[in-house]
C-alpha positions as CSV (number, residue, x, y, z in Angstrom):
1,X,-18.9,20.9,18.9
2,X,-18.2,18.0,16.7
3,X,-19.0,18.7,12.8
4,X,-19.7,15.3,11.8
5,X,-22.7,14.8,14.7
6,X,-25.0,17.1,12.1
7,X,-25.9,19.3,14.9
8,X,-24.3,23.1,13.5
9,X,-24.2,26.0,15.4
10,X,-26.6,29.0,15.1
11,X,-24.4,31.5,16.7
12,X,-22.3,33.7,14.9
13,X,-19.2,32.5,16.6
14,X,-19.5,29.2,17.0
15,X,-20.7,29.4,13.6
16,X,-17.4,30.9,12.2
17,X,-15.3,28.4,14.2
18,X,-16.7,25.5,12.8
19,X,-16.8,27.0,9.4
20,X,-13.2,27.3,9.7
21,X,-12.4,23.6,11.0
22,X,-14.6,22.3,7.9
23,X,-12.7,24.8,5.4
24,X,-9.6,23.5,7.1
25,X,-10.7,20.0,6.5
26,X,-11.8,20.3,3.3
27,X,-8.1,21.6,2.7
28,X,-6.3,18.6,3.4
29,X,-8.5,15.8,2.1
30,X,-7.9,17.8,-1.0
31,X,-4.4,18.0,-0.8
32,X,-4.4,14.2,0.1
33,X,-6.9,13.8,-3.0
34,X,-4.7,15.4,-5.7
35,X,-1.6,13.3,-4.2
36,X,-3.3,10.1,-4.3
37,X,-4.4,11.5,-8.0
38,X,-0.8,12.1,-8.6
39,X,0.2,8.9,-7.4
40,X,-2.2,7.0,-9.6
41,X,-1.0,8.8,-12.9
42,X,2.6,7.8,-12.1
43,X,1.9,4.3,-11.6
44,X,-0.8,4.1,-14.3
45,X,2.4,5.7,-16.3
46,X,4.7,2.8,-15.7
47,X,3.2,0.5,-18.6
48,X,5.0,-2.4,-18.8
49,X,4.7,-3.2,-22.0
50,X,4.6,-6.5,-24.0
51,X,8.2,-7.7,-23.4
52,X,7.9,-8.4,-19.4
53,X,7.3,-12.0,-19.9
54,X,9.4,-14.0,-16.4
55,X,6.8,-14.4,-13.6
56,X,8.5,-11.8,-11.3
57,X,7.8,-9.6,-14.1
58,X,4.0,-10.4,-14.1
59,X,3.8,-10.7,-10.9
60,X,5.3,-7.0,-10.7
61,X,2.7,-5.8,-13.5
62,X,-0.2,-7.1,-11.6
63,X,0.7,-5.6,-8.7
64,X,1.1,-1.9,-9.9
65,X,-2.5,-2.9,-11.5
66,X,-3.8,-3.5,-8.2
67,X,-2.5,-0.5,-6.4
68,X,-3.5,1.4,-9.3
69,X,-7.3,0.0,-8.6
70,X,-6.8,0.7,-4.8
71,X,-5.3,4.3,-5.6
72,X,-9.2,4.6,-7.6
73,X,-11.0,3.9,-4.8
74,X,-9.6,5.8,-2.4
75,X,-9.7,9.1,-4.7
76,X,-13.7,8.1,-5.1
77,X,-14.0,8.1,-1.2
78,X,-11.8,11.6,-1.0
79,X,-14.0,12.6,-3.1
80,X,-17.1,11.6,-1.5
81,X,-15.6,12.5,1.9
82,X,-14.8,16.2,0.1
83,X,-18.9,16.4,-0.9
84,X,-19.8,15.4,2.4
85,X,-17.5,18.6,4.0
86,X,-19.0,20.9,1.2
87,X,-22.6,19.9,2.4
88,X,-21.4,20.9,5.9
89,X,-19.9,23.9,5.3
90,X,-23.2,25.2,3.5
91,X,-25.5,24.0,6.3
92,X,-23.3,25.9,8.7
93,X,-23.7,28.8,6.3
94,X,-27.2,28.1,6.8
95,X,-27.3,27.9,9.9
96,X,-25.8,31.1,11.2
């Protein structure tokens, strides 16, 4: 039974195992969304302020300003990814 093919189980114990690989699921993506979270404040935390003025040292600001935008978009798809478990674990819910 894969949980992402949309078909959910109507037995009870079927039901409860898949239920548990979602809540499982939904563990870690947000334990891996709260560290990417994490990450982001460091590095958004790291202002380099109006003094950096050599190229290495705009070059170095531009990049944390990138990863910072990259960090953003992969918390918004964690996040998506985290609604998209939630809606399966209620239509397993459902479904038993």
């Amino acid at each position: 039974m894969d949980p992402w093919d949309g078909n959910f189980p109507s037995d009870g114990e079927a039901a409860a195992v898949a239920l548990a690989r979602l809540r499982e699921q939904r563990w870690l993506l947000g334990l891996v969304r709260d560290e990417v979270e994490a990450t982001g404040r460091r590095i958004a935390g790291q202002g380099t302020g109006a003094g950096w003025r050599s190229t290495a040292q705009r070059a170095y600001a531009d990049s944390l300003a990138g990863l910072a935008g990259d960090l953003q978009t992969a918390w918004r798809a964690l996040e998506d990814a985290l609604s998209a478990v939630d809606r399966d674990i209620e239509q397993v819910k459902v479904a038993r």
